[in-house]
C-alpha positions as a Markdown table, in Angstrom:
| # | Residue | x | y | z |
|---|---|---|---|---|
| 1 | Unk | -3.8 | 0.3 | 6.5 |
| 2 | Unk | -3.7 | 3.5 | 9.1 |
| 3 | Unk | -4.7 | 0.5 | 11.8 |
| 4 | Unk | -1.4 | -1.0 | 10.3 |
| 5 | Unk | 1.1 | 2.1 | 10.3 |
| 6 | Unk | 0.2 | 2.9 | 14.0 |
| 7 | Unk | 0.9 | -0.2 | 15.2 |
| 8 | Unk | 3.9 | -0.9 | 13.1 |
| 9 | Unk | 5.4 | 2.6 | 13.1 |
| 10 | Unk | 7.0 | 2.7 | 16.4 |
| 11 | Unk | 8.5 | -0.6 | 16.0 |
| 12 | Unk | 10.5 | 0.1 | 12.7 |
| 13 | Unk | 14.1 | 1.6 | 13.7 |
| 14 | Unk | 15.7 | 1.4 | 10.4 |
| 15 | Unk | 15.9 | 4.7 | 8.7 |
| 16 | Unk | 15.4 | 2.9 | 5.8 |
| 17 | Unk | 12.9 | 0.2 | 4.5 |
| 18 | Unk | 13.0 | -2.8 | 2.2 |
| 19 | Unk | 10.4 | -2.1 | -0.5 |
| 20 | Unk | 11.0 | -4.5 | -3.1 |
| 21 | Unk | 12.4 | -8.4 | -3.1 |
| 22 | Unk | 14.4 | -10.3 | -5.4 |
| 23 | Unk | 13.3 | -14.2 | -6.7 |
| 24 | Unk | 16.5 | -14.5 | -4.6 |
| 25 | Unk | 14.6 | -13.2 | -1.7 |
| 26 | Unk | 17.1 | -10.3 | -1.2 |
| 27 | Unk | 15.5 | -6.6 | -1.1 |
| 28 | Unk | 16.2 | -5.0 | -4.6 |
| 29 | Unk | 15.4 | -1.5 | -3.8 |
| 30 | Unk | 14.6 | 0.7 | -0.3 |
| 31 | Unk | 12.3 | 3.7 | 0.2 |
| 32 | Unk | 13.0 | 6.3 | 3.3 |
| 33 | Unk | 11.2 | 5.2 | 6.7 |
| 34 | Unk | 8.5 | 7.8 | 6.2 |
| 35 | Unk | 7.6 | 7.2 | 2.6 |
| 36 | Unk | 7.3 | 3.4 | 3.4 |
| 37 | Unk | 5.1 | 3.5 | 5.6 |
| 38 | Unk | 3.0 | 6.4 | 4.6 |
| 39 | Unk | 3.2 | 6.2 | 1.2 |
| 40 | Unk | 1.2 | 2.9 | 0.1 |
| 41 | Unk | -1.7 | 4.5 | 2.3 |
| 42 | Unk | -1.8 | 8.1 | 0.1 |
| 43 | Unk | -1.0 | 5.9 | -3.0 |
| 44 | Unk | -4.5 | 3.8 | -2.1 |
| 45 | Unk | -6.5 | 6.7 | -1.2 |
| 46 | Unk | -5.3 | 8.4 | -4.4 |
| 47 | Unk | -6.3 | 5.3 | -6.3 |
| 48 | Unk | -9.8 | 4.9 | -4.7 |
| 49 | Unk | -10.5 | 8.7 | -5.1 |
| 50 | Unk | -9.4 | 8.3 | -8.6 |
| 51 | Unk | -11.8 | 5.3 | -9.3 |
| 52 | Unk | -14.3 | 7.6 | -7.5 |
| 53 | Unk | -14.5 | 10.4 | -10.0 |
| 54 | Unk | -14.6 | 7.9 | -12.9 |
| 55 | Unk | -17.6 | 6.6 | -11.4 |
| 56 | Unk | -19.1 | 10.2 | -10.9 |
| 57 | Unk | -18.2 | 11.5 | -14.5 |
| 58 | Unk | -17.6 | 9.1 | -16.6 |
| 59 | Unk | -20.2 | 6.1 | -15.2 |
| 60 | Unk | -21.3 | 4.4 | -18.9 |
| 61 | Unk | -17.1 | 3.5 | -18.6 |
| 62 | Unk | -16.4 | 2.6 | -15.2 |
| 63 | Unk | -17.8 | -1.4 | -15.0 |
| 64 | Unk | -17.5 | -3.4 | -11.8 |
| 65 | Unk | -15.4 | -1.1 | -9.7 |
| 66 | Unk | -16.7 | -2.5 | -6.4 |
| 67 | Unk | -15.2 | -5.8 | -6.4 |
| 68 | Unk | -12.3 | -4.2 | -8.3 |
| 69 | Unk | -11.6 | -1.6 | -5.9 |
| 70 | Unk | -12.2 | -4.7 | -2.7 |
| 71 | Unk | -9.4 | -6.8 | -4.4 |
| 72 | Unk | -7.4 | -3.8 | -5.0 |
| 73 | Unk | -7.6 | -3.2 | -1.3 |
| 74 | Unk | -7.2 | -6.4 | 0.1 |
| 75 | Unk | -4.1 | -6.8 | -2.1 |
| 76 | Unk | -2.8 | -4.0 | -0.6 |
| 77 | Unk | -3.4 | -4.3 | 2.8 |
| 78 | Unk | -1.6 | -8.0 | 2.4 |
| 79 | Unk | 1.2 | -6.1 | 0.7 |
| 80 | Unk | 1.4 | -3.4 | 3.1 |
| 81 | Unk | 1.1 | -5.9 | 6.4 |
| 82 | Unk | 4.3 | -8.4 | 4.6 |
| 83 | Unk | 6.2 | -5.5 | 4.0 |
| 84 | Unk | 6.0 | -3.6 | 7.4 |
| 85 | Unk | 5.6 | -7.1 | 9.5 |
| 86 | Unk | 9.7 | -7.9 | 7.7 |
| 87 | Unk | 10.3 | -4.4 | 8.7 |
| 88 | Unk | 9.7 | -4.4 | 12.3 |
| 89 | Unk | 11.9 | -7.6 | 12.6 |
């Protein structure tokens, strides 16, 4: 994802982003330039530290969290990619 923001950052002008689509395939909600691009990566690394410290305190609950926290990432990365790649149009 930080592979993704540098390469997409300098080729976003808009000041604002398209964050969220309709069936109709028209944006249904926009986040600030900064936030958009930024924010999924803090909102992943907050997630994965999160699933961390479950696994270090509370291990007899946390079940599976590898392949969890790989499709978890790969989802997002797909998300991320779609979202900046219509961004940068």
């Amino acid at each position: 994802m930080l592979g993704c923001n540098l390469y997409f950052a300098p080729r976003i002008k808009a000041d604002r982003i398209d964050m969220q689509w309709s069936f109709g395939g028209h944006p249904t909600w926009y986040a600030p330039r900064l936030a958009a691009i930024w924010g999924p990566l803090a909102f992943a690394v907050f997630i994965r530290l999160v699933i961390g410290a479950a696994q270090i305190y509370t291990p007899d609950k946390v079940h599976g969290a590898e392949i969890g926290l790989a499709l978890y990432s790969a989802i997002m990365l797909a998300v991320h990619v779609v979202t900046l790649k219509i961004a940068a149009r």
